[in-house]
C-alpha positions, 0 to 999 in steps of 0.5 A, a space after each residue: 246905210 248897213 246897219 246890221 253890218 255896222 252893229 255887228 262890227 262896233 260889237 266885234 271890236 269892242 269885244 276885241 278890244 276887251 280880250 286884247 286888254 285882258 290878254 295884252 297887259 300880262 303879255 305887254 307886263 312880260 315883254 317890258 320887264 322880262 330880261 331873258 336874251 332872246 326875247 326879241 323872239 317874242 316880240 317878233 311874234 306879237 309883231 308878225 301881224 304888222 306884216 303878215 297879209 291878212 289872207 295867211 293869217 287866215 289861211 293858217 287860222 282855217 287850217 288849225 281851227 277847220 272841221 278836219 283839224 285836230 283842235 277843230 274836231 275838239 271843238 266840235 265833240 266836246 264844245 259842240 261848236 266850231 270856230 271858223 264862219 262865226 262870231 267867235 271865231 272873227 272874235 278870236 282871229 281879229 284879236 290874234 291880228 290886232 294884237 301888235 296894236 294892243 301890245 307894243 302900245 301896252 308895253 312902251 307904257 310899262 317900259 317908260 315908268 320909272 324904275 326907282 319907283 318900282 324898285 322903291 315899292 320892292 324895298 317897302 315889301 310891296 309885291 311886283 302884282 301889287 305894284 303893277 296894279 298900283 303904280 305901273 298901271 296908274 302912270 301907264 294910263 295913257 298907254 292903255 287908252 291908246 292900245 284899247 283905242 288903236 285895237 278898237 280902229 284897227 278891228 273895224 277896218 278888218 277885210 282880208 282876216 273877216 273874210 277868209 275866217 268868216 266868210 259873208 253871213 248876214 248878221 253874223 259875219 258880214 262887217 261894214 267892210 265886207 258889206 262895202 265890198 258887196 256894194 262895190 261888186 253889186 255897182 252900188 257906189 251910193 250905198 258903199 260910199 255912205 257905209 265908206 263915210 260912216 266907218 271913216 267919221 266914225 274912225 276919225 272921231 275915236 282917233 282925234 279922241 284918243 290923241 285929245 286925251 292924251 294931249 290933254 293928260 300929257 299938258 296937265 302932267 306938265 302944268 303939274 311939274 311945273 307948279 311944283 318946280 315953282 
């Protein structure tokens, strides 16, 4: 078993995931609530990484954040550090790829609050920062585990954007998918088989979780209707 590797992916993912949160609300806040017409360009926009290969995301990434790129010399002369083939760098691009699966479940939540209670906190003078802090995040509860959750998956299972972003360095980039892949290449099918079976345990465990919470959040919200029907 590939510790190293899988200790460095839980820690990218969680840290993934965080970013998402903090980066997905107000975006998922604005694609829920916003009326401008052409806002299916930015919901195609979240979405690209649904259907882009991994390998473009990447090849883009490199090409923007890369030692010759205008951002990546910025990086380099005032920061002292450059992105592509390190930590940060996975960090940035993972989040980038796994956006859709912190946004659109985000969104869909905000979008499902009712709108009399919104527009009632509106009428009492409350305002729409507070209201979102106090209401639509609280009735959103399941929608935000669910975005936190499915980025946090999504993020462990990364090969192509890993890859071509991080490269292979031992402790540093090297995820359970990359060290899978090795073994696989090295024809070391027992060594690949047991991280295989780890990283699928382990995916299984925090998907059937999710799914357990929400089941059980959607049940007592309906327990609670119908006490009060009776």
């Amino acid at each position: 078993m590939n510790w190293e590797a899988l200790a460095l992916t839980l820690r990218l993912a969680f840290v993934v995931s965080v970013v998402l949160l903090a980066t997905g609300l107000p975006i998922a806040h604005w694609v829920a609530f916003s009326r401008w017409r052409f806002k299916f360009l930015i919901e195609a926009i979240v979405a690209m990484p649904l259907v882009l290969p991994p390998t473009v995301l990447g090849f883009y990434f490199l090409l923007l954040f890369g030692q010759h790129s205008t951002a990546g010399r910025f990086l380099s002369h005032v920061f002292g550090f450059t992105l592509p083939f390190t930590f940060a760098g996975l960090v940035v691009a993972s989040a980038i790829y796994s956006l859709p699966f912190a946004v659109q479940p985000f969104a869909a939540g905000f979008a499902a609050v009712d709108r009399k209670l919104i527009h009632a906190s509106a009428l009492l003078g409350v305002s729409d920062w507070r209201t979102f802090f106090r209401l639509v995040l609280p009735l959103s509860k399941r929608a935000l585990i669910t975005g936190f959750v499915l980025s946090f998956a999504h993020t462990l299972g990364e090969f192509g954007v890993v890859l071509m972003v991080g490269g292979n360095i031992p402790g540093v980039t090297r995820t359970i998918s990359i060290a899978i892949y090795d073994d696989v290449q090295a024809l070391d099918y027992q060594s690949a088989g047991i991280n295989a079976l780890a990283l699928l345990i382990f995916a299984f465990v925090i998907l059937s979780a999710v799914y357990a919470v929400n089941r059980r959040t959607t049940d007592l919200w309906t327990a609670g209707e119908q006490v009060g029907d009776g």
